[in-house]
C-alpha positions as CSV (number, residue, x, y, z in Angstrom):
1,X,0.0,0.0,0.0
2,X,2.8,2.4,0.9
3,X,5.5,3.0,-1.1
4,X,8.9,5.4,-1.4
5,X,11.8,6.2,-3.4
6,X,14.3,8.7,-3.6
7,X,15.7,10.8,-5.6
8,X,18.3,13.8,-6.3
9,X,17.9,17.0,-6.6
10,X,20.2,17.2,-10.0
11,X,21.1,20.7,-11.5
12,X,18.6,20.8,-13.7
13,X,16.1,20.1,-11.2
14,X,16.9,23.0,-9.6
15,X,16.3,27.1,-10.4
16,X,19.0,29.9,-10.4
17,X,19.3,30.2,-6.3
18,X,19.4,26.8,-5.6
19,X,16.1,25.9,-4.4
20,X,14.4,22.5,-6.1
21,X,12.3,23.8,-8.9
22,X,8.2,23.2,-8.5
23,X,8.3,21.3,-11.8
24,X,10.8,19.1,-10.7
25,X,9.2,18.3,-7.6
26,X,6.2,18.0,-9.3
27,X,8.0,15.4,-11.7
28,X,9.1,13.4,-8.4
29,X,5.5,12.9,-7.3
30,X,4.3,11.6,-11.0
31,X,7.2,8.9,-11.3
32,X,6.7,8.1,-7.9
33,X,3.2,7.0,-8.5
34,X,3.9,5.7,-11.9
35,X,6.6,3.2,-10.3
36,X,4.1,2.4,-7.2
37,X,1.2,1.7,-9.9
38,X,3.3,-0.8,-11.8
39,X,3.7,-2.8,-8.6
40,X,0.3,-3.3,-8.0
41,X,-0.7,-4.5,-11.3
42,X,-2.1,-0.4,-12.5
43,X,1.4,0.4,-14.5
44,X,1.5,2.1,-17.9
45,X,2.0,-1.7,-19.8
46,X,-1.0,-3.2,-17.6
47,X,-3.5,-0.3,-19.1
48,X,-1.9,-0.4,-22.8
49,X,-3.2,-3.9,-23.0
50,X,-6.3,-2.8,-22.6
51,X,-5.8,0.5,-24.4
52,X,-6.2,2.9,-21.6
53,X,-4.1,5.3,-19.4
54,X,-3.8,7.5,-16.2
55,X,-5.1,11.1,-16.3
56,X,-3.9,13.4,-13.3
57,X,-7.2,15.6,-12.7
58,X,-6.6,17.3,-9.7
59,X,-3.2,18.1,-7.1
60,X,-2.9,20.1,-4.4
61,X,0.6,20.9,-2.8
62,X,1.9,22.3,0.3
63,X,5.5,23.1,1.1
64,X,7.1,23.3,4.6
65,X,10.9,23.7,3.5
66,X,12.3,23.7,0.1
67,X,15.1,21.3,-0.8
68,X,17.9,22.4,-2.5
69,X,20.9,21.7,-5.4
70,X,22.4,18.0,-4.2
71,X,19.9,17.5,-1.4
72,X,17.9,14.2,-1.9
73,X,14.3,13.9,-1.5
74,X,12.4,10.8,-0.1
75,X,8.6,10.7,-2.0
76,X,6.1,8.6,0.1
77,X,3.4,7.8,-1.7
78,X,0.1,5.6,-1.2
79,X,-3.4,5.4,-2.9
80,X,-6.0,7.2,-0.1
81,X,-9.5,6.7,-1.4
82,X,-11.3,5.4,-4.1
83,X,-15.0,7.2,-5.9
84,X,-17.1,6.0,-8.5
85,X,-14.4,7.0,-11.5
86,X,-11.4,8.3,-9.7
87,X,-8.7,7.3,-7.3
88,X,-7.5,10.0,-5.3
89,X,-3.3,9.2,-3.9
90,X,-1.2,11.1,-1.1
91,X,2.0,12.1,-0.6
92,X,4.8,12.9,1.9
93,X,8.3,14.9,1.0
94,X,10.9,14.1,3.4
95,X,14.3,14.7,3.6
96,X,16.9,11.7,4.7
97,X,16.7,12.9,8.2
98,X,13.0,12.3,8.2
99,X,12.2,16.3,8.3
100,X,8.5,16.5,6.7
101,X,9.5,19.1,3.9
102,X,5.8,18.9,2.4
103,X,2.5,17.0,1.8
104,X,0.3,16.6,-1.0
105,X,-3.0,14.9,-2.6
106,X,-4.2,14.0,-6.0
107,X,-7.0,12.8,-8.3
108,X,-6.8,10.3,-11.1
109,X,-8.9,8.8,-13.5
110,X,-8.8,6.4,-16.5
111,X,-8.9,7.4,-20.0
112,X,-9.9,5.2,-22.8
113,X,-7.0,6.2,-25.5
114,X,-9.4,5.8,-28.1
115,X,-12.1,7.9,-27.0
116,X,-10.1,10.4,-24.9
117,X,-13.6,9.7,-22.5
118,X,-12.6,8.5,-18.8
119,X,-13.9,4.8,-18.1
120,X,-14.8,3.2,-14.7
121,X,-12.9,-0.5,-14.3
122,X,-11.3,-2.5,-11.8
123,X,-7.5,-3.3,-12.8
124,X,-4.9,-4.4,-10.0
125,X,-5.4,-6.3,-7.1
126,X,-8.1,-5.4,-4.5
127,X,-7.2,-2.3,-2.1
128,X,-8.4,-1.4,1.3
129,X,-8.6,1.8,1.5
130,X,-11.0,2.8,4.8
131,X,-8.5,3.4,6.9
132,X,-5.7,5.3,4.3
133,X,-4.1,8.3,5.5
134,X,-5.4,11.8,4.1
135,X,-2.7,14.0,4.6
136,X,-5.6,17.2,3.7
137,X,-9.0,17.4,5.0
138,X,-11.9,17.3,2.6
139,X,-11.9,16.9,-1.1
140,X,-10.3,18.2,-4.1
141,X,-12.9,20.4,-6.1
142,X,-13.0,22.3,-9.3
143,X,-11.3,25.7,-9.3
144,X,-13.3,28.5,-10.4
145,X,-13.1,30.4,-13.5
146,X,-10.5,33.6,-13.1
147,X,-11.2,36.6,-12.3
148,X,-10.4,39.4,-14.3
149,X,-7.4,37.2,-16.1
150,X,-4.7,38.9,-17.9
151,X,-2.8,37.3,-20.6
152,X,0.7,37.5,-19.6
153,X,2.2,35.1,-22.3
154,X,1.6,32.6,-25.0
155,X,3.5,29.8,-26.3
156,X,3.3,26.6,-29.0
157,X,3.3,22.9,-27.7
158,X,6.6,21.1,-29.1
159,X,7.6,17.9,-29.8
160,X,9.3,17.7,-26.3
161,X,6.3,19.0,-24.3
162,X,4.3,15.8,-25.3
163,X,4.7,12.6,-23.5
164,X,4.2,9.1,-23.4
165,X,0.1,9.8,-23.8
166,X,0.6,11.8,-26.7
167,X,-0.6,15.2,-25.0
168,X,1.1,17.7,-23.3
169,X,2.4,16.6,-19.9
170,X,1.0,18.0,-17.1
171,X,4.4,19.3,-15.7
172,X,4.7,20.8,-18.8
173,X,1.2,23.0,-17.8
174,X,2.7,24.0,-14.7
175,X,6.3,25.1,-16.2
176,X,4.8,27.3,-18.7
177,X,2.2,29.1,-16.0
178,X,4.8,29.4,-13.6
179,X,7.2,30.5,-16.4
180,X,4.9,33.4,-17.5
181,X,5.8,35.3,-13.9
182,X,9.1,36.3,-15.0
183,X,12.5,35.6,-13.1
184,X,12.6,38.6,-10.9
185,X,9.2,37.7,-9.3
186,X,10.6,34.1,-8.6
187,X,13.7,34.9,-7.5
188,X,12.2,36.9,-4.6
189,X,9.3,34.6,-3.8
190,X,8.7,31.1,-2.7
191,X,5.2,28.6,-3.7
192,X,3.7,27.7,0.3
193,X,0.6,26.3,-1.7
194,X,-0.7,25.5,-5.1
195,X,-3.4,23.4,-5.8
196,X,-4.1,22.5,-10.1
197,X,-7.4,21.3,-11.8
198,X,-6.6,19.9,-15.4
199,X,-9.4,20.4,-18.0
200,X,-8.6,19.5,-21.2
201,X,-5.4,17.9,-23.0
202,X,-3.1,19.9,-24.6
203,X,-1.7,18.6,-28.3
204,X,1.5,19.0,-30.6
205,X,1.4,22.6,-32.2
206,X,-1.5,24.2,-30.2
207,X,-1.0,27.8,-29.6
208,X,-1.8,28.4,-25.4
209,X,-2.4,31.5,-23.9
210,X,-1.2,32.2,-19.8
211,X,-3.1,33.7,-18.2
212,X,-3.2,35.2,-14.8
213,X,-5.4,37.3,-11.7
214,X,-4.6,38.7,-8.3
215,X,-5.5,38.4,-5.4
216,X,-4.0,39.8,-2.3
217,X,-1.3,36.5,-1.8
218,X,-3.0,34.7,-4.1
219,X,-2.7,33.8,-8.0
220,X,-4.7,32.5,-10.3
221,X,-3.8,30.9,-12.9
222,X,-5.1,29.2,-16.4
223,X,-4.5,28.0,-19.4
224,X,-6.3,28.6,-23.1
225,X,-5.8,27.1,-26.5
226,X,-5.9,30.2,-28.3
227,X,-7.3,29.2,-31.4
228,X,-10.6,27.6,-29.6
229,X,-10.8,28.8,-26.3
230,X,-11.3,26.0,-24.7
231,X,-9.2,25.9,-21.2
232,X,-7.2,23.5,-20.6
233,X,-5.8,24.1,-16.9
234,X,-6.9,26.3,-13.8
235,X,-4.0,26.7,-10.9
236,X,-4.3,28.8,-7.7
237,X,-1.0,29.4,-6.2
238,X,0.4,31.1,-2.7
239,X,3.4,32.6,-1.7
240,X,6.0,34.2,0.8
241,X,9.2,36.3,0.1
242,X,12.0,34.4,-0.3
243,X,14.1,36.9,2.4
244,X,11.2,34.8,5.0
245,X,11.0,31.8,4.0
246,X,8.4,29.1,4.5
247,X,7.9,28.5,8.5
248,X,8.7,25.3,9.8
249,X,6.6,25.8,12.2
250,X,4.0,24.8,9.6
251,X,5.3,21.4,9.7
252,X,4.7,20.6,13.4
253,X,0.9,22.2,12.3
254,X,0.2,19.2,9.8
255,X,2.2,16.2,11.3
């Protein structure tokens, strides 16, 4: 049920002061679940048999204390519950000492690759999940539309920004909202929260708008093919200067 692995914080994993990127980390989480579904019979070969694949849907993160450049970071992962269509899975980011350095929860589905639709099944042996730990209270829900958004970039999908599904990766989403703040702005600030609801895939040579809205120490942000409309992503992110830091006193709060 539980499973970990751990893994370096490499250069390119990490941004201009040192600090592990939020793609990167995010990039820990999704191979750390893609190496814990393959052990219990969910893996990417188990659902290409059958012509199907993982969808992330939801995530919601919260940092504590930000590893750094040559650090390495121990991802604890298990699935949590189970609905009518979706599993949700949890997280824990430790360091080798066994400091809690953040916590997070997700929502997954199962796509039919032929009809892009999700699809209810039973695949893998039999999990009991009553009494998995929740490491967030309550349930991930949709993000609201923005408010007042303001484009603040655009960019095209490449051949590198598609993965294994043949759609834009969802770390991908997140580099290019994050991206659209500028260096300055994340140089001086640090994520405490973000929490993403994915909409719609993204394909090879679509043209996406960033977009973005304020909000006192919140963000919003979102994604939009440009030549349709249609959003594709919704994120909400928070933040603290970088001169303060995250508190670890927020980590004896959630243990």
């Amino acid at each position: 049920m539980v499973f970990s692995s751990t893994w370096p914080v490499t250069t390119d994993g990490s941004d201009c002061t040192g600090r592990t990127s939020v793609p990167y980390l995010c990039s820990m989480l999704q191979e750390t679940a893609t190496l814990h579904a393959e052990t219990l019979g969910w893996g990417f070969e188990n659902l290409q048999e059958r012509n199907l694949n993982w969808v992330l849907s939801r995530q919601w993160i919260r940092m504590y204390r930000y590893p750094r450049w040559r650090d390495n970071v121990i991802v604890t992962t298990w699935p949590s519950a189970k609905g009518a269509i979706t599993w949700s899975r949890d997280y824990r980011l430790s360091n080798e000492n066994g400091d809690i350095l953040g916590v997070a929860t997700s929502l997954w589905f199962i796509m039919d690759r032929v009809t892009r639709r999700p699809k209810p099944g039973k695949f893998g042996r039999d999990l009991d999940l009553e009494t998995a730990e929740r490491v967030r209270e309550g349930e991930l829900k949709p993000l609201p539309s923005l408010s007042e958004p303001k484009q603040i970039g655009r960019v095209k999908a490449g051949f590198y920004d598609i993965d294994v599904h043949d759609h834009v990766n969802n770390v991908r989403y997140l580099t290019w909202m994050l991206g659209g703040l500028g260096k300055g702005f994340s140089e001086k600030h640090e994520i405490r929260e973000w929490e993403i609801n994915f909409l719609s895939e993204g394909f090879y040579g679509d043209d996406i708008d960033i977009l973005q809205s304020i909000d006192a120490e919140t963000r919003g942000h979102a994604l939009r093919r440009h030549d349709d409309g249609t959003v594709l992503c919704r994120m909400r992110t928070e933040w603290v200067d970088s001169d303060s830091g995250l508190r670890n006193s927020s980590v004896e709060a959630a243990v």
